[in-house]
C-alpha positions in Angstrom: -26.1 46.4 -17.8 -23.9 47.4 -15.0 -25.5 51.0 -14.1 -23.0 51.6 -11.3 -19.8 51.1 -13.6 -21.8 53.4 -16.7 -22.4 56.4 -14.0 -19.0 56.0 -13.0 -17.4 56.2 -16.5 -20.0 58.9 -17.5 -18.9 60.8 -14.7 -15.5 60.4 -14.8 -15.5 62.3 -18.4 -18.5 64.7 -17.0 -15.6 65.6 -14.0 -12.1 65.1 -15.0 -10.3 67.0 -11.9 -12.1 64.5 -10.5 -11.2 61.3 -12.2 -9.1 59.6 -9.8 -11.4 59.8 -6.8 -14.2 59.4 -8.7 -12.5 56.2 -10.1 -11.0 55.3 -6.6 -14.3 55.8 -4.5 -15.9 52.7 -3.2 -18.6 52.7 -0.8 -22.2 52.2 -0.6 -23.3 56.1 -0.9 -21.3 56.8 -3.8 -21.7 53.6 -5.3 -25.5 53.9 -5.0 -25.4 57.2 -6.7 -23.6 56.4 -9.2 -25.9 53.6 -10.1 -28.5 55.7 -10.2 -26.8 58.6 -12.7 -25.9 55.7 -14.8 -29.3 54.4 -15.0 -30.9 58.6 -15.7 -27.9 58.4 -18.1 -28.9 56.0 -20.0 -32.3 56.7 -19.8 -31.7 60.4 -20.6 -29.7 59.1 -24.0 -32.3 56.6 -24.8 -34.9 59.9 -25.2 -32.8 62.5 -26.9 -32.6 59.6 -29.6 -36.2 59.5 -30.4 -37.6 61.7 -32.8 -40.3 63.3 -31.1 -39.3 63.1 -27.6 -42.0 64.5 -24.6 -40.3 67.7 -23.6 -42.0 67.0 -20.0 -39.8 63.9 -19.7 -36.3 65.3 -21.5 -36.8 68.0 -18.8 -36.7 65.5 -16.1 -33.9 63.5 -17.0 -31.9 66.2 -17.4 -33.1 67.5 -13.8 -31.9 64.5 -12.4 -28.6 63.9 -13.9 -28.0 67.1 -13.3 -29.0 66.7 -8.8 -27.2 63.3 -9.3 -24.1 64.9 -10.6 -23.7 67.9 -7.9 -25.1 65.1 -5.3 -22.0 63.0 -6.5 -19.5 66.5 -6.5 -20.9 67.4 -2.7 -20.1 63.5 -1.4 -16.8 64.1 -3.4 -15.8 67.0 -1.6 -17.0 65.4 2.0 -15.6 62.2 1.7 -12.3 60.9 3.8 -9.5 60.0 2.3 -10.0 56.4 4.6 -13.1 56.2 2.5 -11.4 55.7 -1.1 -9.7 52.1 -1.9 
């Protein structure tokens, strides 16, 4: 699974006055970050789905999309224009 192209689509709809730099960013910070939210993402999905989930680990997840995404928004709002395709 492509983690980096999941984060980014997850994102995209998480940010939408965001979309198109979001969609047009391409570098190794942002692209390593959105990875990683993909991946938590995913992860995060895969426990909310189970019937008895461990609260200690739902609470984590969430913890960590959540840092991912306002790690993602402050590289957003840092970033030169030079940096996006």
């Amino acid at each position: 699974m492509d983690f980096e192209k999941v984060g980014r689509s997850r994102m995209m709809m998480r940010l939408p006055r965001h979309r198109k730099q979001i969609s047009d960013a391409n570098f190794l910070a942002i692209n390593d970050l959105l990875e990683a939210y993909g991946l938590a993402a995913v992860k995060r999905d895969e426990l909310r789905e189970q019937l008895m989930p461990d609260p200690r680990n739902m609470e984590e997840y969430e913890d960590l999309c959540q840092k991912l995404e306002d790690d993602i928004i402050k590289m957003l709002a840092s970033v030169s224009p030079r940096m996006v395709r």
